[in-house]
N, C-alpha and C positions, 0 to 999 in steps of 0.2 A: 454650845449646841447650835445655837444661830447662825454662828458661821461655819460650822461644818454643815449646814440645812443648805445654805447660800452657796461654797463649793460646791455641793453633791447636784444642789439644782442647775448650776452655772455646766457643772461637765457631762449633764443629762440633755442640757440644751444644745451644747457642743458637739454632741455626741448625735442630735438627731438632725443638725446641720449639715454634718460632716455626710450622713445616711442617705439624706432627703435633696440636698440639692444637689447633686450630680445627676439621681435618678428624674428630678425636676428639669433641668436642663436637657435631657435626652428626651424626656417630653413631648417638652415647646420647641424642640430646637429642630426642623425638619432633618431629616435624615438623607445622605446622599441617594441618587436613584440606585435603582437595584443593576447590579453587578451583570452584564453581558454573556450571554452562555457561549462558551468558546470550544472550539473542537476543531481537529485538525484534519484537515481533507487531503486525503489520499490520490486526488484528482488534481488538485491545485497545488501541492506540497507545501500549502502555508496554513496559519488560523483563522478561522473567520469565526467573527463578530456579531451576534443578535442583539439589539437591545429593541425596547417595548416593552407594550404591554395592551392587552386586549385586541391580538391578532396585527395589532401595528407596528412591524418591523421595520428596523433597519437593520440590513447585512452589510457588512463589508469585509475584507480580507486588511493585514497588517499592515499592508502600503494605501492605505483609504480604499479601494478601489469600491463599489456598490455593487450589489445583486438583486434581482428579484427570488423570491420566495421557490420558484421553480426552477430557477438558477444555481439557490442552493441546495434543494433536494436532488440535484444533479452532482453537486460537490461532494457530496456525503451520500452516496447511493448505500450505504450498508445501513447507518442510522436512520435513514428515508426509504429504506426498503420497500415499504408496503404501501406508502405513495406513490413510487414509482412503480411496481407492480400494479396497481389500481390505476395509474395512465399508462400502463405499457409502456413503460421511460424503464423499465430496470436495463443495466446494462447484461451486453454477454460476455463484457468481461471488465477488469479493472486493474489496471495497471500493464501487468504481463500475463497475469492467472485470469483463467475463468470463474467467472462468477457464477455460484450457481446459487437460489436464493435461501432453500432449505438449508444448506453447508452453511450459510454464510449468517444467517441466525441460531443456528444451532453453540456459533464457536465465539458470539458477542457475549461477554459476560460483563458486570457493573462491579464495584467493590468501594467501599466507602470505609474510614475511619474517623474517628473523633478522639481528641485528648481523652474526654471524658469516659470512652470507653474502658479504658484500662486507668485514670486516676480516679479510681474509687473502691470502695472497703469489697475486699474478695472474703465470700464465705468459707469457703474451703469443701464446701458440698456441689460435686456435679452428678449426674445423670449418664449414664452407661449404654445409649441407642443400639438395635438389634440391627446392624449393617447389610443383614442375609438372611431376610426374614422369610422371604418367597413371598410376601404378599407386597402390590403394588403402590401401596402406602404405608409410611413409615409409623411405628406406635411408640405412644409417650409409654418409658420405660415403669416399670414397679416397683423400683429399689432406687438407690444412689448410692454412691462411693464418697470417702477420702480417704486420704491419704497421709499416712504420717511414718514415724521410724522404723513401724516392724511393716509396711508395706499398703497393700490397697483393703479397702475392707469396705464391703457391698451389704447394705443396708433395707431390709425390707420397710417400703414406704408404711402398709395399713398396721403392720404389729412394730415395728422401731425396733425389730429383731434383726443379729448378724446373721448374712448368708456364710458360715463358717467354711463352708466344701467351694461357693465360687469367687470366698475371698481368697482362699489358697490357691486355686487353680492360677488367678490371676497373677498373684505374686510370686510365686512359681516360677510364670510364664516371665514376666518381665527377670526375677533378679539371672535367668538363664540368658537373657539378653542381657548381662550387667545393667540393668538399672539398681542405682544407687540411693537408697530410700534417706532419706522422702524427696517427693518433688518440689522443685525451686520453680516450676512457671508450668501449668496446667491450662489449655487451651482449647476448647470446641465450640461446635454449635447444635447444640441440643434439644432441636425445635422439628415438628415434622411436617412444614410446608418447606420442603424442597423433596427436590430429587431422586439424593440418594444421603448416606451418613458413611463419614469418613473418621468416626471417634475424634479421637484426642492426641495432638502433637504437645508431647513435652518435654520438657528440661529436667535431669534428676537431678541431686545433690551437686554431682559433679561436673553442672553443667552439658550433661552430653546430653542429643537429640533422638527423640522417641517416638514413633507412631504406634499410637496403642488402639483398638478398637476390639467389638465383638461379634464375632461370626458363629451363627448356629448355637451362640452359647457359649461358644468358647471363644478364649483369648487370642487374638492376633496382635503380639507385638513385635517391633523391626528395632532395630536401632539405625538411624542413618547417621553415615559417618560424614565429619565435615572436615574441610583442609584445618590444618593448623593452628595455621593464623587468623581464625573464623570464630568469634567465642560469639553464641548467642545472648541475645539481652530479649527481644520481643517476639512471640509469634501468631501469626494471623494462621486460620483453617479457613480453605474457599469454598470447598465444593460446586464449583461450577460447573454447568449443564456439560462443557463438553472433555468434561472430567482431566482435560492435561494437566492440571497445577492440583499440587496437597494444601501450597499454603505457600504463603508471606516471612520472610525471618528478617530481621533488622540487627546486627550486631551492637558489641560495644563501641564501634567506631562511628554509631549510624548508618552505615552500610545498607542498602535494599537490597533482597533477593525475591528469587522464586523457585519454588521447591519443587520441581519435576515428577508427577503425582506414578508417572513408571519407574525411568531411572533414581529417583530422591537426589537428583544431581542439585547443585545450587546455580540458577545463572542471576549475575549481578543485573540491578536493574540500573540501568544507567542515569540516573539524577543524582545533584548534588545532595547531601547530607539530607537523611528522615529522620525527625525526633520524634516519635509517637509520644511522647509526655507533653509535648509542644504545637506540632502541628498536624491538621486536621490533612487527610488524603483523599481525593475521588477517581477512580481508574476506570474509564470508561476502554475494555479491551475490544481487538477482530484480529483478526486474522493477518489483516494488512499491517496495521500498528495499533499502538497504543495511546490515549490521549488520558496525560496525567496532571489535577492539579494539587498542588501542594499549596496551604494556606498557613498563615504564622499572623502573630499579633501586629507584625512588623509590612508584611506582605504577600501576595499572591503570585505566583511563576506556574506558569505550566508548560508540559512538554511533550514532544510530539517522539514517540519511541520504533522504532521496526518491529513486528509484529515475534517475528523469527526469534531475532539475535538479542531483544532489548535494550539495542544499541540507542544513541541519542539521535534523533535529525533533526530537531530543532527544539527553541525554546524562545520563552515571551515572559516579559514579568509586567506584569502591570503598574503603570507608571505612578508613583506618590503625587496625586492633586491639594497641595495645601491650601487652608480657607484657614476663616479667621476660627468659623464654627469650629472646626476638626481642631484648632490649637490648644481654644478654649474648650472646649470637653475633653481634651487628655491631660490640660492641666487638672482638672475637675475633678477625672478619677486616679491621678497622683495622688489627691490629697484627702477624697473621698474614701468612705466606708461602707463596704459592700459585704452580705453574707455569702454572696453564690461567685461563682468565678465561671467562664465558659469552659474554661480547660480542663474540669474537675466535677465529682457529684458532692463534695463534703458542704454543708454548711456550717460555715461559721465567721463570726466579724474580722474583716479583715482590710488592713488601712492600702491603697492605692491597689487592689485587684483589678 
Protein backbone atom coordinates (compact mmCIF):
# COMPACT_ATOMS: atom_id res chain seq x y z
CA UNK A 1 0.00 0.00 0.00
CA UNK A 2 2.94 2.39 0.65
CA UNK A 3 4.30 2.04 -2.54
CA UNK A 4 1.30 2.31 -4.50
CA UNK A 5 0.73 5.77 -2.17
CA UNK A 6 4.51 6.72 -3.31
CA UNK A 7 3.66 5.87 -7.22
CA UNK A 8 0.27 7.56 -7.33
CA UNK A 9 2.14 10.61 -5.53
CA UNK A 10 5.31 10.52 -7.71
CA UNK A 11 2.84 10.54 -11.11
CA UNK A 12 0.58 13.25 -9.42
CA UNK A 13 3.69 15.31 -9.13
CA UNK A 14 4.69 14.53 -12.66
CA UNK A 15 1.64 15.16 -13.84
CA UNK A 16 1.50 18.77 -12.35
CA UNK A 17 5.07 19.41 -13.63
CA UNK A 18 4.33 18.34 -16.99
CA UNK A 19 0.90 21.03 -16.47
CA UNK A 20 2.50 23.98 -14.76
CA UNK A 21 5.85 24.48 -16.19
CA UNK A 22 5.24 25.21 -19.82
CA UNK A 23 2.38 27.42 -18.62
CA UNK A 24 5.13 29.02 -16.09
CA UNK A 25 7.53 29.63 -18.73
CA UNK A 26 5.17 31.51 -21.13
CA UNK A 27 4.83 33.57 -18.04
CA UNK A 28 8.18 34.78 -17.23
CA UNK A 29 9.43 34.35 -20.61
CA UNK A 30 8.58 37.80 -22.44
CA UNK A 31 6.64 37.34 -25.40
CA UNK A 32 7.70 38.37 -28.96
CA UNK A 33 6.22 41.99 -29.87
CA UNK A 34 3.01 42.04 -31.45
CA UNK A 35 2.67 41.11 -35.02
CA UNK A 36 2.68 44.26 -37.77
CA UNK A 37 -0.82 44.97 -39.40
CA UNK A 38 -0.16 44.35 -43.09
CA UNK A 39 -2.41 45.24 -46.08
CA UNK A 40 -1.85 45.60 -49.50
CA UNK A 41 -2.12 48.96 -51.28
CA UNK A 42 -3.63 49.24 -54.30
CA UNK A 43 -1.67 52.42 -54.91
CA UNK A 44 1.81 51.07 -54.32
CA UNK A 45 1.02 47.34 -55.64
CA UNK A 46 3.07 46.09 -52.56
CA UNK A 47 2.44 45.38 -48.57
CA UNK A 48 2.95 47.79 -46.09
CA UNK A 49 3.96 47.29 -42.61
CA UNK A 50 2.58 48.95 -39.21
CA UNK A 51 4.26 48.14 -36.04
CA UNK A 52 3.80 50.15 -32.69
CA UNK A 53 1.98 50.92 -30.37
CA UNK A 54 0.29 53.96 -28.58
CA UNK A 55 -0.02 56.05 -32.00
CA UNK A 56 3.96 55.22 -32.55
CA UNK A 57 4.31 54.03 -35.89
CA UNK A 58 6.40 52.77 -38.17
CA UNK A 59 5.27 52.13 -41.83
CA UNK A 60 7.22 50.73 -44.25
CA UNK A 61 6.58 48.72 -47.56
CA UNK A 62 8.46 45.07 -48.42
CA UNK A 63 11.56 46.59 -49.81
CA UNK A 64 12.15 48.74 -46.29
CA UNK A 65 11.23 51.76 -47.75
CA UNK A 66 9.40 54.36 -44.62
CA UNK A 67 6.20 56.40 -44.65
CA UNK A 68 4.56 58.90 -42.67
CA UNK A 69 1.25 58.22 -41.20
CA UNK A 70 -0.32 60.60 -44.04
CA UNK A 71 1.64 58.78 -46.54
CA UNK A 72 -0.05 55.95 -45.71
CA UNK A 73 -3.59 57.03 -45.53
CA UNK A 74 -2.81 57.83 -49.07
CA UNK A 75 -1.73 54.15 -49.92
CA UNK A 76 -4.73 52.79 -48.69
CA UNK A 77 -7.44 55.49 -49.62
CA UNK A 78 -10.39 52.92 -49.19
CA UNK A 79 -9.28 51.50 -45.59
CA UNK A 80 -8.44 55.52 -44.69
CA UNK A 81 -11.40 56.61 -46.42
CA UNK A 82 -12.81 58.90 -43.72
CA UNK A 83 -9.51 60.34 -43.04
CA UNK A 84 -9.07 61.30 -46.25
CA UNK A 85 -12.43 62.66 -46.53
CA UNK A 86 -11.99 64.69 -43.32
CA UNK A 87 -8.59 66.27 -45.05
CA UNK A 88 -10.15 66.43 -48.34
CA UNK A 89 -7.14 63.98 -49.57
CA UNK A 90 -9.97 61.22 -50.79
CA UNK A 91 -8.98 60.53 -54.34
CA UNK A 92 -11.27 60.85 -57.64
CA UNK A 93 -10.17 57.95 -58.55
CA UNK A 94 -7.79 54.88 -57.98
CA UNK A 95 -6.12 53.04 -60.13
CA UNK A 96 -8.16 53.22 -63.60
CA UNK A 97 -11.88 53.42 -61.87
CA UNK A 98 -13.45 56.20 -60.24
CA UNK A 99 -13.77 56.35 -56.82
CA UNK A 100 -16.61 57.27 -55.44
CA UNK A 101 -16.75 57.13 -51.46
CA UNK A 102 -20.30 55.90 -50.69
CA UNK A 103 -19.72 52.78 -53.41
CA UNK A 104 -16.53 52.23 -52.23
CA UNK A 105 -17.76 51.63 -48.40
CA UNK A 106 -20.59 50.16 -49.15
CA UNK A 107 -18.63 46.92 -51.15
CA UNK A 108 -15.64 46.66 -48.19
CA UNK A 109 -16.60 43.78 -46.18
CA UNK A 110 -14.31 41.82 -43.20
CA UNK A 111 -14.54 37.95 -42.84
CA UNK A 112 -12.61 36.17 -40.27
CA UNK A 113 -12.23 32.26 -39.23
CA UNK A 114 -10.90 30.32 -36.49
CA UNK A 115 -10.15 26.56 -36.15
CA UNK A 116 -12.10 26.76 -33.25
CA UNK A 117 -14.96 27.73 -35.00
CA UNK A 118 -15.94 24.57 -36.53
CA UNK A 119 -13.72 21.99 -34.06
CA UNK A 120 -16.22 21.83 -31.46
CA UNK A 121 -19.41 19.72 -30.29
CA UNK A 122 -22.38 20.81 -32.83
CA UNK A 123 -25.78 20.59 -31.17
CA UNK A 124 -27.84 19.77 -34.09
CA UNK A 125 -30.43 22.58 -33.09
CA UNK A 126 -30.41 25.74 -35.38
CA UNK A 127 -32.92 28.62 -35.65
CA UNK A 128 -34.88 29.29 -38.99
CA UNK A 129 -34.64 33.54 -39.42
CA UNK A 130 -37.63 35.34 -41.24
CA UNK A 131 -35.53 36.69 -44.53
CA UNK A 132 -38.74 38.87 -45.77
CA UNK A 133 -40.16 39.98 -42.90
CA UNK A 134 -41.03 43.65 -44.22
CA UNK A 135 -39.74 45.10 -41.17
CA UNK A 136 -36.35 46.82 -41.06
CA UNK A 137 -34.98 44.79 -38.36
CA UNK A 138 -34.39 41.41 -38.25
CA UNK A 139 -36.38 39.13 -35.27
CA UNK A 140 -34.99 36.26 -33.12
CA UNK A 141 -37.11 33.40 -34.53
CA UNK A 142 -39.90 31.25 -32.08
CA UNK A 143 -39.17 27.93 -32.95
CA UNK A 144 -36.01 25.89 -34.13
CA UNK A 145 -35.37 22.98 -36.31
CA UNK A 146 -33.35 19.62 -36.86
CA UNK A 147 -32.87 17.66 -38.87
CA UNK A 148 -32.59 13.98 -39.11
CA UNK A 149 -33.95 10.85 -41.57
CA UNK A 150 -37.44 11.55 -42.08
CA UNK A 151 -36.40 15.34 -42.93
CA UNK A 152 -36.59 18.94 -40.99
CA UNK A 153 -38.88 19.30 -38.13
CA UNK A 154 -39.48 22.87 -36.58
CA UNK A 155 -39.99 23.20 -33.10
CA UNK A 156 -42.09 25.54 -30.92
CA UNK A 157 -39.37 27.31 -28.48
CA UNK A 158 -42.27 28.40 -25.32
CA UNK A 159 -44.45 24.75 -25.52
CA UNK A 160 -41.43 22.08 -26.97
CA UNK A 161 -44.22 21.33 -29.28
CA UNK A 162 -43.76 20.12 -33.40
CA UNK A 163 -44.81 22.64 -35.77
CA UNK A 164 -46.40 19.47 -37.83
CA UNK A 165 -47.87 21.69 -41.09
CA UNK A 166 -44.36 23.91 -41.37
CA UNK A 167 -42.28 20.87 -40.61
CA UNK A 168 -43.92 19.29 -43.87
CA UNK A 169 -44.13 22.28 -45.81
CA UNK A 170 -40.35 22.48 -45.47
CA UNK A 171 -39.49 19.02 -46.26
CA UNK A 172 -41.63 18.94 -49.04
CA UNK A 173 -39.89 21.88 -50.22
CA UNK A 174 -36.41 20.55 -49.96
CA UNK A 175 -36.90 16.60 -50.92
CA UNK A 176 -38.58 18.31 -54.47
CA UNK A 177 -35.08 19.84 -54.72
CA UNK A 178 -33.69 16.15 -54.07
CA UNK A 179 -32.36 16.85 -50.84
CA UNK A 180 -31.33 13.68 -49.42
CA UNK A 181 -32.17 13.36 -45.60
CA UNK A 182 -30.49 13.94 -43.37
CA UNK A 183 -27.98 16.56 -43.52
CA UNK A 184 -24.17 15.98 -43.36
CA UNK A 185 -22.96 19.92 -42.89
CA UNK A 186 -25.65 22.49 -41.74
CA UNK A 187 -24.39 26.33 -41.86
CA UNK A 188 -25.74 29.81 -40.90
CA UNK A 189 -25.81 32.83 -39.15
CA UNK A 190 -28.63 33.16 -36.91
CA UNK A 191 -28.15 36.43 -35.17
CA UNK A 192 -30.03 39.78 -35.87
CA UNK A 193 -27.31 42.58 -36.00
CA UNK A 194 -26.72 42.59 -39.39
CA UNK A 195 -28.37 43.48 -42.49
CA UNK A 196 -30.10 41.08 -43.99
CA UNK A 197 -30.56 36.78 -43.45
CA UNK A 198 -29.57 34.62 -46.05
CA UNK A 199 -30.66 31.03 -43.90
CA UNK A 200 -28.77 28.12 -44.27
CA UNK A 201 -26.25 26.61 -46.96
CA UNK A 202 -26.01 23.00 -46.77
CA UNK A 203 -24.70 19.55 -47.63
CA UNK A 204 -27.42 16.52 -47.69
CA UNK A 205 -26.65 13.01 -47.18
CA UNK A 206 -25.28 12.86 -50.60
CA UNK A 207 -23.12 15.64 -50.28
CA UNK A 208 -24.82 17.99 -52.69
CA UNK A 209 -25.11 21.79 -52.03
CA UNK A 210 -28.29 23.55 -50.72
CA UNK A 211 -29.50 27.12 -50.02
CA UNK A 212 -32.34 26.74 -47.91
CA UNK A 213 -33.97 29.78 -46.06
CA UNK A 214 -37.53 31.33 -45.18
CA UNK A 215 -39.52 33.82 -47.01
CA UNK A 216 -43.11 35.15 -45.79
CA UNK A 217 -43.16 31.77 -44.20
CA UNK A 218 -42.42 29.75 -46.58
CA UNK A 219 -39.70 27.67 -47.84
CA UNK A 220 -37.04 28.84 -50.18
CA UNK A 221 -34.83 26.14 -51.21
CA UNK A 222 -32.19 25.93 -54.50
CA UNK A 223 -29.94 23.31 -55.01
CA UNK A 224 -26.75 24.76 -56.52
CA UNK A 225 -25.06 22.61 -58.68
CA UNK A 226 -21.31 22.17 -58.48
CA UNK A 227 -18.61 20.77 -61.24
CA UNK A 228 -17.71 17.39 -60.73
CA UNK A 229 -14.81 17.20 -59.50
CA UNK A 230 -15.85 19.76 -56.78
CA UNK A 231 -16.87 17.62 -53.49
CA UNK A 232 -17.70 19.92 -50.59
CA UNK A 233 -16.09 19.26 -47.16
CA UNK A 234 -16.60 23.13 -45.44
CA UNK A 235 -18.96 25.98 -45.61
CA UNK A 236 -18.89 29.66 -44.64
CA UNK A 237 -22.54 31.97 -45.00
CA UNK A 238 -21.38 35.84 -45.48
CA UNK A 239 -23.87 37.98 -45.79
CA UNK A 240 -22.15 40.95 -46.56
CA UNK A 241 -23.47 44.52 -46.88
CA UNK A 242 -23.07 44.45 -50.52
CA UNK A 243 -24.74 41.23 -50.81
CA UNK A 244 -22.52 39.74 -54.10
CA UNK A 245 -21.23 36.62 -52.23
CA UNK A 246 -23.69 33.64 -50.43
CA UNK A 247 -20.77 32.27 -48.93
CA UNK A 248 -17.25 30.52 -48.66
CA UNK A 249 -16.80 26.45 -49.73
CA UNK A 250 -13.62 24.78 -49.11
CA UNK A 251 -13.30 21.21 -50.79
CA UNK A 252 -11.79 17.79 -50.03
CA UNK A 253 -8.75 19.05 -51.76
CA UNK A 254 -8.80 22.33 -49.52
CA UNK A 255 -9.55 24.17 -52.37
CA UNK A 256 -11.06 28.04 -51.56
CA UNK A 257 -14.09 29.37 -53.20
CA UNK A 258 -16.64 31.95 -53.46
CA UNK A 259 -20.27 31.41 -53.95
CA UNK A 260 -21.71 33.99 -56.29
CA UNK A 261 -24.86 35.13 -54.12
CA UNK A 262 -26.91 35.76 -58.06
CA UNK A 263 -25.47 33.25 -60.22
CA UNK A 264 -24.40 30.42 -57.14
CA UNK A 265 -21.32 30.00 -59.65
CA UNK A 266 -18.14 28.97 -57.78
CA UNK A 267 -14.93 31.19 -58.33
CA UNK A 268 -11.64 29.58 -56.93
CA UNK A 269 -10.06 31.83 -54.66
CA UNK A 270 -6.48 31.89 -55.64
CA UNK A 271 -4.19 30.77 -52.52
CA UNK A 272 -2.39 27.87 -51.65
CA UNK A 273 -4.23 25.13 -49.73
CA UNK A 274 -7.15 26.28 -46.55
CA UNK A 275 -7.47 23.80 -43.89
CA UNK A 276 -10.20 25.14 -41.76
CA UNK A 277 -9.55 22.37 -38.91
CA UNK A 278 -5.92 23.92 -38.99
CA UNK A 279 -5.79 27.44 -39.95
CA UNK A 280 -7.08 30.44 -38.72
CA UNK A 281 -8.41 33.02 -42.03
CA UNK A 282 -8.84 37.18 -42.03
CA UNK A 283 -10.25 38.55 -45.55
CA UNK A 284 -10.22 42.01 -45.47
CA UNK A 285 -12.21 42.63 -49.14
CA UNK A 286 -12.92 46.27 -51.85
CA UNK A 287 -13.59 46.26 -54.63
CA UNK A 288 -10.03 46.79 -56.03
CA UNK A 289 -8.70 43.51 -54.38
CA UNK A 290 -8.43 41.49 -51.59
CA UNK A 291 -6.06 41.23 -48.68
CA UNK A 292 -5.81 37.69 -47.25
CA UNK A 293 -4.08 36.38 -44.20
CA UNK A 294 -3.89 32.89 -43.61
CA UNK A 295 -2.36 31.65 -40.14
CA UNK A 296 -0.99 27.90 -39.08
CA UNK A 297 1.01 26.72 -36.14
CA UNK A 298 3.90 26.70 -38.42
CA UNK A 299 3.32 30.23 -40.20
CA UNK A 300 1.79 33.37 -41.49
CA UNK A 301 1.41 34.21 -45.50
CA UNK A 302 -0.65 36.69 -46.72
CA UNK A 303 -1.87 37.70 -50.10
CA UNK A 304 -2.77 40.32 -52.23
CA UNK A 305 -5.81 39.02 -54.62
CA UNK A 306 -7.85 41.24 -57.75
CA UNK A 307 -10.87 42.24 -56.65
CA UNK A 308 -12.69 40.99 -59.88
CA UNK A 309 -11.15 37.62 -60.85
CA UNK A 310 -9.62 36.42 -57.35
CA UNK A 311 -6.68 35.96 -59.15
CA UNK A 312 -3.18 36.14 -57.05
CA UNK A 313 -0.93 39.30 -57.48
CA UNK A 314 1.05 38.80 -54.83
CA UNK A 315 2.09 37.19 -51.65
CA UNK A 316 4.54 37.61 -48.36
CA UNK A 317 5.11 35.01 -45.69
CA UNK A 318 6.56 36.14 -42.70
CA UNK A 319 9.92 35.29 -42.16
CA UNK A 320 10.67 32.41 -39.15
CA UNK A 321 12.96 34.66 -36.37
CA UNK A 322 14.57 31.74 -34.24
CA UNK A 323 15.65 32.71 -30.54
CA UNK A 324 16.77 30.54 -27.91
CA UNK A 325 13.16 31.66 -26.04
CA UNK A 326 10.97 30.33 -28.99
CA UNK A 327 13.17 26.83 -29.03
CA UNK A 328 12.81 26.39 -25.68
CA UNK A 329 9.14 26.80 -25.20
CA UNK A 330 8.19 24.57 -28.25
CA UNK A 331 10.29 22.18 -26.71
CA UNK A 332 8.22 22.82 -23.35
CA UNK A 333 4.99 22.27 -24.99
CA UNK A 334 6.14 19.00 -26.90
CA UNK A 335 6.36 17.62 -23.81
CA UNK A 336 3.98 19.70 -21.73
CA UNK A 337 0.26 19.06 -20.64
CA UNK A 338 -2.27 21.14 -21.57
CA UNK A 339 -6.33 20.98 -21.22
CA UNK A 340 -7.26 23.66 -23.84
CA UNK A 341 -5.69 23.59 -27.48
CA UNK A 342 -6.11 27.14 -29.76
CA UNK A 343 -7.39 25.12 -32.54
CA UNK A 344 -10.41 23.58 -30.73
CA UNK A 345 -13.19 24.24 -27.83
CA UNK A 346 -13.07 20.68 -26.19
CA UNK A 347 -11.26 20.46 -22.85
CA UNK A 348 -9.45 17.78 -21.98
CA UNK A 349 -5.46 16.76 -20.86
CA UNK A 350 -3.59 16.51 -23.51
CA UNK A 351 0.33 15.72 -23.86
CA UNK A 352 2.29 18.18 -26.46
CA UNK A 353 -0.99 20.43 -27.60
Amino acid sequence: MKKFSTLFLGATILFLLLWQIPWLYSFLVPQKEKAPFVLFSPILNDFTFSKGESKKYTHTDSNGNQFSQQQIDSLHPVFYARQLMSDSRFPDSIGNAPADYKNIQHDVFYFRHSPRDINRPVLGIWQMMESLSGRVKLETPEDVFRIDEQGITFIDIATNQIDASKSARFTKAMKQQQFVFPASYVIGNPIVKKDYDEGYLMLDNEKKLFHVKQVKGRPYVEKIDLPENIVPKHLFITEFKNRGMLGFLTDEKNHFYAISAKTHALIRIDIPQFVPEENAIMIYGMVYQWTIKVSSKEKVCYYALDGETLSLIKSYEVPDEPSLSKTVGQYLSRIGIRFSNPLDKFIYPRLGA
